[in-house]
N, C-alpha and C positions, 0 to 999 in steps of 0.2 A: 381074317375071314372075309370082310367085306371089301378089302383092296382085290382079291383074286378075284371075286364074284364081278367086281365090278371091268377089271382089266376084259374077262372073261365075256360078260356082255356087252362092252365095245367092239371087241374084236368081232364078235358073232353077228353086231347089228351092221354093218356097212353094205348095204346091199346097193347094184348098180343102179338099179331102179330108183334110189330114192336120190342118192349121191351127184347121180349123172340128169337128171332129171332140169330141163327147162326151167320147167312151173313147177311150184308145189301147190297144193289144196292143202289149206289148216282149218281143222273144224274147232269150236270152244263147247265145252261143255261146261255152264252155268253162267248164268244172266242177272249174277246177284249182288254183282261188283262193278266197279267205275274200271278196273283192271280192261274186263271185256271189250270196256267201249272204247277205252285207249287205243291197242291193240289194232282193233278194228282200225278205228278212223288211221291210225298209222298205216297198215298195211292196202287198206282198202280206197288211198285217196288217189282221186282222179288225177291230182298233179305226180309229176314223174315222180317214182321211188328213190328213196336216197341209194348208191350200189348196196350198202349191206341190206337191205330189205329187198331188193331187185326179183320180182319173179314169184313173188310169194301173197297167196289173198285168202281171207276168209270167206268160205264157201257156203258153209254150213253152222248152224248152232244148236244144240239142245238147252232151253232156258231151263231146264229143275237145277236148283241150287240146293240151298238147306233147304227144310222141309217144314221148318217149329222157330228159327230166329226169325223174329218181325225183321229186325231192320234192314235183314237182306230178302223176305221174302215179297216184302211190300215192291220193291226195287222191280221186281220179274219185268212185271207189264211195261213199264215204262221203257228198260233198260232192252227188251225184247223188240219193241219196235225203234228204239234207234239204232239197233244191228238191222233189223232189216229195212231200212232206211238207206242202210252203208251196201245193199244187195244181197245183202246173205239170207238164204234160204233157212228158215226155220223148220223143227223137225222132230219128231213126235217120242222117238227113241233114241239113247244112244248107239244100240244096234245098224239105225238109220242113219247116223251120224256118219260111221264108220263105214259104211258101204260109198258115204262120199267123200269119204278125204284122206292125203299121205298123212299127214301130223296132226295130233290134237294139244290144244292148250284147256288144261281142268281148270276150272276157272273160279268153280264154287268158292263163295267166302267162308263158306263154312265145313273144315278139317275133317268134320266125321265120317261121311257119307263120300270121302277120297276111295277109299279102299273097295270098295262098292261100284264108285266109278270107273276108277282106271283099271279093272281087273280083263273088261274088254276088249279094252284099250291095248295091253300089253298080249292079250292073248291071238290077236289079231293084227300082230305085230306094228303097232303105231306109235313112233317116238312121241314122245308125248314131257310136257314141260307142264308141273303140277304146281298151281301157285301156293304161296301162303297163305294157313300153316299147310304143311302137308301133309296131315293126320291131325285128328281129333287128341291120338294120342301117344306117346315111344312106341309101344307096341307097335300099333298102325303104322307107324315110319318106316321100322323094322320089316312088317310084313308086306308092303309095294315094295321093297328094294330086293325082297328075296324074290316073290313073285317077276320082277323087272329082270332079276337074273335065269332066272328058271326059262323065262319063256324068251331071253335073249334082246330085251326090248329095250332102248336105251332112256332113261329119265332123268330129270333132275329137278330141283327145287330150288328157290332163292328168293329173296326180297328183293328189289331194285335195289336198296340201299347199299348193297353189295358193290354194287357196278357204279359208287360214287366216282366222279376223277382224284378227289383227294383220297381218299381211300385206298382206291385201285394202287396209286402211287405207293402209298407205302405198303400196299402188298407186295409191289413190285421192288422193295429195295430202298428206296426214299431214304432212309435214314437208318440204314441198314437195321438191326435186329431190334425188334421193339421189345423193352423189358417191362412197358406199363400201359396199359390204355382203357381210358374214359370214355363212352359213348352214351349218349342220348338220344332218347325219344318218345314222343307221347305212349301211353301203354294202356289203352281202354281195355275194361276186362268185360269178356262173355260168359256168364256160369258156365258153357257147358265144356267150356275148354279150360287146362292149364294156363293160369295169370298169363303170363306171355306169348303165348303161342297165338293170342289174336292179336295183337296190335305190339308188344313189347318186340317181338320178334325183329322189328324192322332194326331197333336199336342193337339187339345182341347177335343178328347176320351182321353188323357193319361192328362189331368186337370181335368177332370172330374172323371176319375179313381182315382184321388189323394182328390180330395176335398170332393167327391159325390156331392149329387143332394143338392140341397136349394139355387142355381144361383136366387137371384134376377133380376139383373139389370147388362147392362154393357154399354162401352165406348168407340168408336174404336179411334185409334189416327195411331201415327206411333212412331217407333224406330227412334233415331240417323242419323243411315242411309237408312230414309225410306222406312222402312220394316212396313208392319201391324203390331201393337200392340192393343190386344181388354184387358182391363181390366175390370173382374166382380166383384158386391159385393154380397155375399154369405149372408146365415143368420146367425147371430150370427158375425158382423161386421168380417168377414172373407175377403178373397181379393185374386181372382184366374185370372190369366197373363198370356195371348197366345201372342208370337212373333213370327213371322216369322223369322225363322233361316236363314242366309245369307248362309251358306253354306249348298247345296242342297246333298254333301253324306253322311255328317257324323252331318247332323245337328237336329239329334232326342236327345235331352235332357233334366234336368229341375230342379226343387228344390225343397222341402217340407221344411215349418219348421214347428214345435210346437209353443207352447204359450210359453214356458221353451228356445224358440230359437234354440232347439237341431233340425238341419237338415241333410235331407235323398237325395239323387240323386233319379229322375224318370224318365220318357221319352224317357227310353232307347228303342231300337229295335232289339230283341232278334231270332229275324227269324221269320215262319209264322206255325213251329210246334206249340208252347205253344195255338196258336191258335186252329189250327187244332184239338190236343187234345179236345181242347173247344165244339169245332162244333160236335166231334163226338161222345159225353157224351152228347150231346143238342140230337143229332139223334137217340141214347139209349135211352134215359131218357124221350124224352119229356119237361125236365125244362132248362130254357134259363139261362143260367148265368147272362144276363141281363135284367133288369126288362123294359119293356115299357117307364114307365115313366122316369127313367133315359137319355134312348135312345133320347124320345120326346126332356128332356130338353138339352140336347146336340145342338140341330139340332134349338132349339128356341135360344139357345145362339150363334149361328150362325148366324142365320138368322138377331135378334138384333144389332150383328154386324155392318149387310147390312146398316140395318133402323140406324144406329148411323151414318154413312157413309154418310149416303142420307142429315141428319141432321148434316154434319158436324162436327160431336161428340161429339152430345147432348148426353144425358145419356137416353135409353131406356128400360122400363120395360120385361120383358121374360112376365108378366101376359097381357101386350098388344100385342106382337106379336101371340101371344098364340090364345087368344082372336079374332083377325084378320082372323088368318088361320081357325078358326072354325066358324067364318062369311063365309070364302071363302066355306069351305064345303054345308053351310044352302042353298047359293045363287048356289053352283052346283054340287049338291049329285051325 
């Protein structure tokens, strides 16, 4: 269902106008993350552009983020004059936003009020790169990716942790097929989200970048010393491991092996260029480096997590959570 929706909304978004285009304008909506002012200062700096960012600047910002976490709303003011520091005009609506710019980057740290944001975004036809998480919840994931097909708009989601080089590597082949892999990373929790979907996430995008898609089922338990540990089974009796890393700065790491036992390091965190590159080839092109359905089952092994949790660490299917959230759509389109 979602590979056609998706195929279908690439094809429909390539328009000459954006493709063919000089300069782009990228507006960010939300000023409640370190994310923003990366971004910025990358794109917006006086010294020459590297070629992959070539041509591209933040124009415009709307600072509303979350609306009820402190510790991103504290951030506004601060994080709001060092965008316009960097020359970006601040700006009163997202409405206003979008009357100034090709592309938006959503920026808010906080997943709920996604859906709410980019709905303008997409209807107004503005590729748009939605950071982590990208929904408060499956549902929400589910409904910007129908919404993104419907109105033809092309999107996509990812943690930087994705666009590691070691990582990337053996997405690409490394060590040919991985039948096991370990990732790490710190994993703060926010009540108002699913355990991982604030902070864990960065580690189970870099398992999922190692493993790919075909998560059946997973496990939540804990580490040693009481850290989350969720373990999934893949198809093809495969077996992919998120812990929570005890140490919060240098705790992005992980393991690949083959069926041959030959293993690769992943998990690394290489900055938030390799990204960026990402985003701005997505805002060229039109085509997302990452596919919908990858994305979905990301955020459904996630969420599984939850429900193993609730269950004590019973083993929970992704085709039931899945399932669930698309109940929850039927009962409140």
């Amino acid at each position: 269902m979602f590979r056609s929706l998706f195929i279908a909304l690439v094809a429909a978004a390539l328009t000459p106008a954006l493709t063919q285009a000089q300069n782009i304008r990228a507006g960010i909506i939300g000023l409640d993350t370190s994310h923003a002012i990366a971004f910025t200062k990358l794109l917006n700096a006086k010294t020459p552009q590297p070629p992959e960012l070539m041509g591209v600047r933040v124009v415009a910002a709307y600072p509303q983020g979350s609306k009820d976490i402190e510790s991103s709303t504290k951030r506004v003011p601060e994080l709001t004059q060092q965008v316009k520091d960097q020359g970006v005009e601040i700006v009163s609506s997202i409405n206003d936003l979008l009357d100034k710019v090709d592309v938006v980057f959503l920026e808010s740290n906080d997943g709920r009020p996604h859906l709410e944001q980019v709905l303008p975004c997409l209807e107004a036809g503005k590729p748009t790169f939605i950071d982590k998480p990208i929904a408060g919840t499956l549902a929400d994931a589910i409904r910007i990716f129908e919404a993104a097909a419907k109105t033809h708009t092309p999107i996509f989601s990812s943690s930087s942790l994705r666009f590691g080089k070691n990582t990337q590597a053996v997405r690409q082949g490394s060590i040919g097929k991985v039948i096991k892999a370990d990732t790490r990373s710190p994993a703060s929790l926010e009540p108002t989200h699913p355990d991982l979907f604030w902070y864990g996430i960065h580690g189970v995008e870099s398992l999922f970048t190692t493993m790919g898609t075909g998560c059946l089922s997973v496990k939540r338990g804990t580490t040693d010393d009481g850290k989350i540990q969720v373990t999934g089974t893949w198809d093809g009796n495969r077996t992919g491991i998120f812990r929570e890393s005890s140490d919060t700065r240098k705790g992005y790491a992980g393991t690949a092996t083959n069926a041959e036992g030959k293993s690769a390091e992943v998990g690394g965190f290489d900055g938030y260029q390799p990204l960026l590159n990402q985003i701005i080839h997505f805002f060229r092109t039109g085509v997302a480096p990452v596919t919908p359905e990858e994305t979905l089952e990301i955020y459904a092994f996630m969420e599984a997590a939850d429900e193993s949790k609730r269950r004590n660490g019973a083993e929970v299917s992704l085709a039931e959570v899945m399932a669930k959230a698309k109940q929850e759509i039927v009962a409140n389109p």
